[in-house]
C-alpha positions in Angstrom: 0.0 0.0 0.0 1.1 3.4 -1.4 1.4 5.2 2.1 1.3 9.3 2.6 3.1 11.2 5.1 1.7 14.9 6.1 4.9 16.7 8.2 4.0 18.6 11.6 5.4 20.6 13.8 7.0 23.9 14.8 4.4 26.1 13.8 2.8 23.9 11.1 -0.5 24.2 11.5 -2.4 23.0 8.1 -1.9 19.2 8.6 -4.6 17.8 9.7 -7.0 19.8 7.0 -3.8 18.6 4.3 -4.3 15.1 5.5 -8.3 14.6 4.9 -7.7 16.1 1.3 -5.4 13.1 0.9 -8.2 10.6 2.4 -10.7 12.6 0.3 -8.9 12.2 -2.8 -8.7 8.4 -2.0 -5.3 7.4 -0.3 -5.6 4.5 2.4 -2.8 5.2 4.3 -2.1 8.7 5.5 0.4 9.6 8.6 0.9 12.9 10.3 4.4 12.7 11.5 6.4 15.4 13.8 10.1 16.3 12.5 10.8 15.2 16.1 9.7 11.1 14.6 11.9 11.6 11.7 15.2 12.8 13.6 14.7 10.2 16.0 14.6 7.3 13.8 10.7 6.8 14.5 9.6 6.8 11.0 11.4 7.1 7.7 11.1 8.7 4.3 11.8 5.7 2.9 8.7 4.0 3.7 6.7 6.6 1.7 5.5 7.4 -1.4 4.7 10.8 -0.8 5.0 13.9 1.4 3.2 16.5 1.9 5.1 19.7 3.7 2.2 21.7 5.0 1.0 25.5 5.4 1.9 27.3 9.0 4.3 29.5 10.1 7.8 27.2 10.6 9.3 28.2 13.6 7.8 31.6 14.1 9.5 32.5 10.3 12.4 33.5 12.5 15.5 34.0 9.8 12.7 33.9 6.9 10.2 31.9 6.2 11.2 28.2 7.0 14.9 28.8 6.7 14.9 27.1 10.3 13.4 23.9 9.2 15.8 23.9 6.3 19.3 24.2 8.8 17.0 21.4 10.9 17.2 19.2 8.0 20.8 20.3 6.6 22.3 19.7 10.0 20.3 17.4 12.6 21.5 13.5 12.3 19.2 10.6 12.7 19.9 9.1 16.1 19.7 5.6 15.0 22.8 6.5 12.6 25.4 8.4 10.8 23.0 10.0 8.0 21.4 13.7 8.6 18.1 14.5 7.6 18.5 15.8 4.4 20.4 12.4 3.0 16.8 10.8 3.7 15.1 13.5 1.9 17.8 13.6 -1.1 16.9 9.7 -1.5 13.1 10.7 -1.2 13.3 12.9 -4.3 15.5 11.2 -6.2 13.1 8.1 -6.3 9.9 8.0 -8.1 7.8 9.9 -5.1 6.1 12.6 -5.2 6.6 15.6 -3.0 4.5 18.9 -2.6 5.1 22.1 -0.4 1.8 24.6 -0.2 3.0 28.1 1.2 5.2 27.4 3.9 5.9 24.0 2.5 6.7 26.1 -1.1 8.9 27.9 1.2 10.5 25.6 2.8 11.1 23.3 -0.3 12.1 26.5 -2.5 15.1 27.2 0.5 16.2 23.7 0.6 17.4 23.3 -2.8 14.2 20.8 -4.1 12.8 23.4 -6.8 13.1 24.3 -9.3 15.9 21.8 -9.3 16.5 18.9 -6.5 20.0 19.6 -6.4 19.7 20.7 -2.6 21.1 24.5 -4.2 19.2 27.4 -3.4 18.6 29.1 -6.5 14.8 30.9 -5.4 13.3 32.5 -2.5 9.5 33.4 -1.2 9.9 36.6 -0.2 8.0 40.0 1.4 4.6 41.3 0.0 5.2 44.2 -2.4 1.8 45.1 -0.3 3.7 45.1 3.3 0.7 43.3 4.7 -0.5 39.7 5.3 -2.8 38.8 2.2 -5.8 36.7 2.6 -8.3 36.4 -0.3 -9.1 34.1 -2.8 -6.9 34.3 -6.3 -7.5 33.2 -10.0 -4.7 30.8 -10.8 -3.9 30.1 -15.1 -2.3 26.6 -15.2 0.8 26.0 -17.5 -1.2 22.9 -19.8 2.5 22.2 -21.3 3.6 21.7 -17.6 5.3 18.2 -17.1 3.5 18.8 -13.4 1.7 15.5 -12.1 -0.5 17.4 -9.6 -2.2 19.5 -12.1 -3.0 17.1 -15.0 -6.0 18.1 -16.7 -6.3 21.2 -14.9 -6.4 24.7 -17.1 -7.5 27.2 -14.7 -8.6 26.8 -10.7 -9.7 29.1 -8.0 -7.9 28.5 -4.5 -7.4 30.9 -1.6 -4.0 32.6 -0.1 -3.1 33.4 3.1 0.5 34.5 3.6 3.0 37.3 3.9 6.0 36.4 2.6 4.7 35.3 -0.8 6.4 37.1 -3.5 8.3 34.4 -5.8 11.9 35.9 -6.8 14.9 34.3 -8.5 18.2 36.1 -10.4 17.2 36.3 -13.9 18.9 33.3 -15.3 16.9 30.9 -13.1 13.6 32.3 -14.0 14.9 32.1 -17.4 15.3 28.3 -17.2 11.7 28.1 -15.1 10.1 29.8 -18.1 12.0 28.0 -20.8 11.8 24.3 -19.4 7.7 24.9 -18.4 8.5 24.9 -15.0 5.9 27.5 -14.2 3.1 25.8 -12.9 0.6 28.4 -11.8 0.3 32.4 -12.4 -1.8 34.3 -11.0 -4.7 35.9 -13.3 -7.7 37.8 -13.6 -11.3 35.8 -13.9 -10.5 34.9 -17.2 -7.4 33.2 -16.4 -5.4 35.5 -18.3 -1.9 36.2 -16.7 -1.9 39.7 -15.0 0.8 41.6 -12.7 -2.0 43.4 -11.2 -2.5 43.8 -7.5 -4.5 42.1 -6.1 -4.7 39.4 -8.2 -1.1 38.9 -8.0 -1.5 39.3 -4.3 2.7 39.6 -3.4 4.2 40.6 -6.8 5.7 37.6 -7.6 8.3 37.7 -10.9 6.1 36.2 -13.9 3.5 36.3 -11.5 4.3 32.5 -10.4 2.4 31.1 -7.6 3.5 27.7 -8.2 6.7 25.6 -9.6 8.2 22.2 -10.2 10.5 20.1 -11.0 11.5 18.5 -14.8 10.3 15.3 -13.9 6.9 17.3 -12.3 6.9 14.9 -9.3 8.5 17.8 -7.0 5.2 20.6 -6.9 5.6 23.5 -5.0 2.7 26.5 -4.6 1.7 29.8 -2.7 -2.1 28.6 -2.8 -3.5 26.5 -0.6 -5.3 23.7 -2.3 -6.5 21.9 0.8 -8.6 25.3 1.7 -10.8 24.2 -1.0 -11.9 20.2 -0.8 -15.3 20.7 -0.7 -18.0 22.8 -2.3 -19.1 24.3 0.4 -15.7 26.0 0.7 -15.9 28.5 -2.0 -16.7 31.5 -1.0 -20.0 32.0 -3.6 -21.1 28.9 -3.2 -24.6 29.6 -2.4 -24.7 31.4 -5.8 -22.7 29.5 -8.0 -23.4 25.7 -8.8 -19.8 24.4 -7.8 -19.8 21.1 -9.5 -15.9 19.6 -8.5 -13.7 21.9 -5.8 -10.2 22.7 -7.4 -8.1 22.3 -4.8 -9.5 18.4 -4.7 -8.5 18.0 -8.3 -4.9 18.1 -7.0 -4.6 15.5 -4.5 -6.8 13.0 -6.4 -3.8 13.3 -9.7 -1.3 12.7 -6.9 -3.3 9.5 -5.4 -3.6 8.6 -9.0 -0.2 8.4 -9.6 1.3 7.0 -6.5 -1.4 4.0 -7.4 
């Protein structure tokens, strides 16, 4: 059995919502498991097919946004051995699993080197707002179709909700070159008709290319701003008493990842 594991801890505080999308989207075995069980030799990547780094604020986003939980897993060794943290997740990736980070997740995968390229190199950030403020609302989102992204298969345009403050996708020139270039882009923010805007607010932080969401080449490795567990059921959306709301978006992403890990 293809089993899911949901990280906690530290100021994440999405996982328990991240985990039913899993079990609504039809995976049999999902585990919600505390850093603390993974340095301690509890559980192990290995054992997993996927991982799901969740929303929150990472310890307090003391040194940026989940720059903590990156030195935890650069530098803290497994106390049943030799290996630190990151070797397990370096295997993790480099296997045919699939890994996604939503907002502090994105963050945290962004800082440790996993995308746009698992090479473990930063070459991206999450940064400040161009607002200055926290930004909640609910954001139009054009998917890349030509995408190699295994989360968003099928998908052309979806509606999810943000809530974050240090959102704003940035990268030196020649990495957001290569993004572009290789399809890597995954989301962009947009207007109702999923057209691709700058605009404030519906790019809520000013991310370059508007990006809200990236992967890898392989698209196994899927990283976004949005949070796709926010909207599982119909009921969720904020017109839903007006509009008939037929299959929730952010649903649509964890049943392609249950698909594949099948």
């Amino acid at each position: 059995m293809a089993k899911c594991l949901v990280l906690s801890g530290f100021g994440i505080n999405c996982e328990y919502e991240s985990k039913n999308a899993l079990i609504l989207a039809g995976a049999k075995s999902v585990d919600i498991v505390h850093i603390s069980e993974l340095i301690n030799g509890e559980k192990r990547l290995k054992d997993y097919k996927l991982i799901l780094f969740p929303g929150g604020f990472l310890d307090g986003d003391d040194l940026g946004s989940a720059k903590v939980q990156v030195n935890r897993f650069k530098y803290e060794k497994i106390k049943d051995g030799k290996r630190k943290l990151i070797d397990e997740l370096i295997d993790f990736v480099s296997r045919d699993n699939l890994a996604i980070g939503i907002c502090n997740g994105f963050q945290f995968m962004t800082k440790a080197g996993i995308l746009p390229e698992p090479d473990f190199h930063q070459r991206a950030t999450l940064t400040f707002n161009d607002s200055g403020e926290f930004e909640d609302r609910w954001v139009y989102l054009k998917v890349n179709s030509k995408s190699p992204c295994i989360f968003t298969k099928g998908l052309k345009g979806i509606y999810l909700p943000v809530r974050h403050g240090e959102g704003k996708f940035f990268c030196p020139s020649g990495v957001l070159n290569q993004i572009l270039s290789n399809n890597l882009h995954v989301l962009q923010y947009s207007d109702a008709n999923f057209e691709v805007t700058s605009k404030y607010p519906e790019n809520p932080n000013g991310s370059l290319a508007s990006i809200a969401g990236i992967c890898d080449k392989t698209g196994r490795l899927f990283g976004l701003m949005p949070h796709p567990e926010a909207f599982i059921y119909s009921t969720n959306h904020p017109r839903w008493t007006r509009e008939k709301i037929k299959e929730p978006d952010g649903l649509k992403i964890f049943q392609n990842a249950i698909n594949y890990i099948r």
